[in-house]
Steps between C-alpha positions, in 0.01 A plus 500: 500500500189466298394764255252741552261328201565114657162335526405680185439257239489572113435343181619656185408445177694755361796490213760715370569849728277700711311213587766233631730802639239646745423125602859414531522825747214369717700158543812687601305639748363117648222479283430135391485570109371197277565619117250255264642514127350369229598206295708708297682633783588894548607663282816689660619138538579511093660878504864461479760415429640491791374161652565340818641137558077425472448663195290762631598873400654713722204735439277240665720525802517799592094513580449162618686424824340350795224397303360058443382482180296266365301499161089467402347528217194712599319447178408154649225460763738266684786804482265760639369243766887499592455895522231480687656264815779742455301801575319382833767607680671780299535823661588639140402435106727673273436498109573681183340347240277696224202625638204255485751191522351426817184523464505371189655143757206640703720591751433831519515731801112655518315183547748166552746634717314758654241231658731223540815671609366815713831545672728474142677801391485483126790698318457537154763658257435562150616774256231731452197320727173341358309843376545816339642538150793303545322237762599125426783596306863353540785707644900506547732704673651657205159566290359684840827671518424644153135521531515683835780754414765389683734451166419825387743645832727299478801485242654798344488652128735255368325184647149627413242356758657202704388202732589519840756255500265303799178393460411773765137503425479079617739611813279756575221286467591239714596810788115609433379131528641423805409842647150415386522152719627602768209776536238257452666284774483783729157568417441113543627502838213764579167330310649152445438547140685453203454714183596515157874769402525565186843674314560574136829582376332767328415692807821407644694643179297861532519493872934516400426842344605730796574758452486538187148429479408776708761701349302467168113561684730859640635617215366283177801434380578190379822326677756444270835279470735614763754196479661452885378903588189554752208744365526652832852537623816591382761373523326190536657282204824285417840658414809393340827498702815329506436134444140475449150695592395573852098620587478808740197551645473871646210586611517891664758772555708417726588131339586693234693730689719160638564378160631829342730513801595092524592525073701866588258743296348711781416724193180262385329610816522832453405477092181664472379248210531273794348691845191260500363148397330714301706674320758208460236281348441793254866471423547195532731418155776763645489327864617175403739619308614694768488215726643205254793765444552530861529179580657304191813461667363318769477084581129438545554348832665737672281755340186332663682421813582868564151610363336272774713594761431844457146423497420517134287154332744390240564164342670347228319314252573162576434157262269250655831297580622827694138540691536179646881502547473834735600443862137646657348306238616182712450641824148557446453090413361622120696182343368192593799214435455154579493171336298468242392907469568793460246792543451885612443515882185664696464881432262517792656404913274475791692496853257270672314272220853494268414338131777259343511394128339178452582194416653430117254483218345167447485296170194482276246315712755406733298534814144302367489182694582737859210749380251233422577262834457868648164574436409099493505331172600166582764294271239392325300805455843663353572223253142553367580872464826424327311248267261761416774716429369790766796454666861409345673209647694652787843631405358491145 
């Protein structure tokens, strides 16, 4: 089967996260994804150690599957001519360089693509967008994490304010840039135009604020460190038991009913400290020791698996290694293993227009001479590119 986005053609300029992670989820879905570098290559290529057998970082790989790449330099005329054949027929035009880069290659979207590509959806992510105080300006995951508050909620009193150990803000990103495109192909379908999407990572980092955002605009209190421990539920946090730390997630009464009586102390229940979310979230300090004494003699396995069954969320807190080693983990396809790669599988399944991971990540440039005969530069033609150094040799 095809996937629902096959016909769909995109070219991406885009390096590093957000960028090459929401294109590489449009190719899984049959998308025909072109990624131009420049002569200098991506940078996630360079990110490791670790390296593949190619030399390219495992970082690189894990955003850039079922992609050809080739590299311009679209500082030269000839490069952005290259961009140009590209584009006539693109679907898509995904970018995230500064603000004014494009324009500056007068390849802006009000005015050259507008009028010569009517039907082009242009994507453009950047980290705070061309205007305002902060327009123009550079932007990483971890400075919008701090900028944007999200630090500031999570860690506890002995870490002080900590990184979310993802770059959540370019995940997130890349979610909000592919929501953006597929909109704008929807509205396509209806006026047969394209438009411009635009996503910053620093709306994306605010937009991660719920609810403690709106718990602040309720009460004006500022949010505060609460480690592993929800603002607004309790218990809603990780606790210590036999052989490591397990994360219950109770939500109302009566899951907290089944976990007094699955851990044998009916007698939480009926604790008035602890009657109501309420009330257990103002007492929060006493309930997990309460709970972390009631269940320290217990394996954290067959603590969860009892939990579950019983119809209580519980988990233990698992290594990466232990994520991807869990039975469901395979049964859902989220490990991709073949030769040559390994990646995370497809967190989205459609029954009748399926996705499938795409094909390994390509060398540096690997795919120029197929691009160029694709949109017709002759043998010639290409040579006189490579001379001019718009183009690396292929496989360069």
């Amino acid at each position: 089967m095809q996937g629902a986005l096959a016909g769909i053609r995109v070219v991406d300029l885009s390096r590093v996260l957000a960028g090459p992670m929401c294109t590489q989820m449009l190719a899984d879905h049959g998308a025909a994804v072109i990624k131009v570098e420049p002569p200098t290559g991506d940078d996630t290529r360079t990110l490791g150690p670790p390296f593949d057998e190619k030399g390219d970082a495992a970082y690189f790989n894990a955003i850039n599957r079922g992609k050809q790449c080739i590299s311009i330099d679209l500082t030269q005329a000839a490069g952005r001519t290259v961009l140009e054949r590209l584009l006539q027929d693109a679907d898509v035009l995904v970018e995230n360089f500064l603000p004014g880069t494009m324009e500056k290659w007068g390849l802006g979207y009000d005015g050259w693509i507008k009028e010569r590509f009517p039907r082009l959806i242009h994507c453009s992510i950047s980290g705070f967008g061309a205007d305002g105080p902060l327009g123009g300006l550079p932007g990483y995951d971890a400075v919008l994490q701090a900028m944007c508050g999200l630090m500031s909620i999570n860690g506890d009193a002995a870490s002080g304010p900590t990184r979310i150990g993802v770059p959540i803000v370019d995940h997130l990103t890349a979610y909000t840039a592919l929501t953006g495109i597929l909109l704008a192909l929807h509205s396509r379908n209806a006026s047969g135009a394209g438009q411009r999407v635009e996503v910053t990572l620093f709306d994306t980092a605010l937009s991660l604020l719920v609810p403690h955002a709106t718990n602040y605009f309720q009460s004006g209190t500022v949010p505060g460190l609460l480690g592993s421990a929800h603002p607004n539920i309790a218990p809603y946090d990780r606790f210590r038991c036999q052989d490591g730390e397990v994360f219950l997630g109770i939500m109302n009464r009566g899951q907290f009913e089944k976990f007094c009586a699955v851990v044998e102390r009916p007698g939480l229940a009926g604790d008035e400290r602890f009657r109501d979310n309420a009330l257990r979230i103002a007492h929060r300090d006493e309930l997990k020791c309460e709970i972390e004494s009631a269940i320290g003699s217990w394996p954290r396995q067959a603590l969860c698996d009892a939990l579950m069954r019983a119809g209580v969320p519980a988990g233990p807190v698992n290594s990466v290694a232990e994520a991807f080693a869990q039975p469901h983990a395979r049964h859902r396809q989220m490990l991709v293993q073949r030769e040559g790669y390994r990646g995370v599988g497809l967190p989205v399944r459609l029954r009748t227009t399926p996705g499938a991971p795409g094909g390994n990540p390509r060398s540096f440039n690997a795919d120029a001479a197929s691009v160029l005969r694709s949109i017709g530069y002759s043998a010639a033609e290409t040579r006189g590119l490579v001379a001019a150094r718009a183009v690396p040799a292929a496989g360069a």
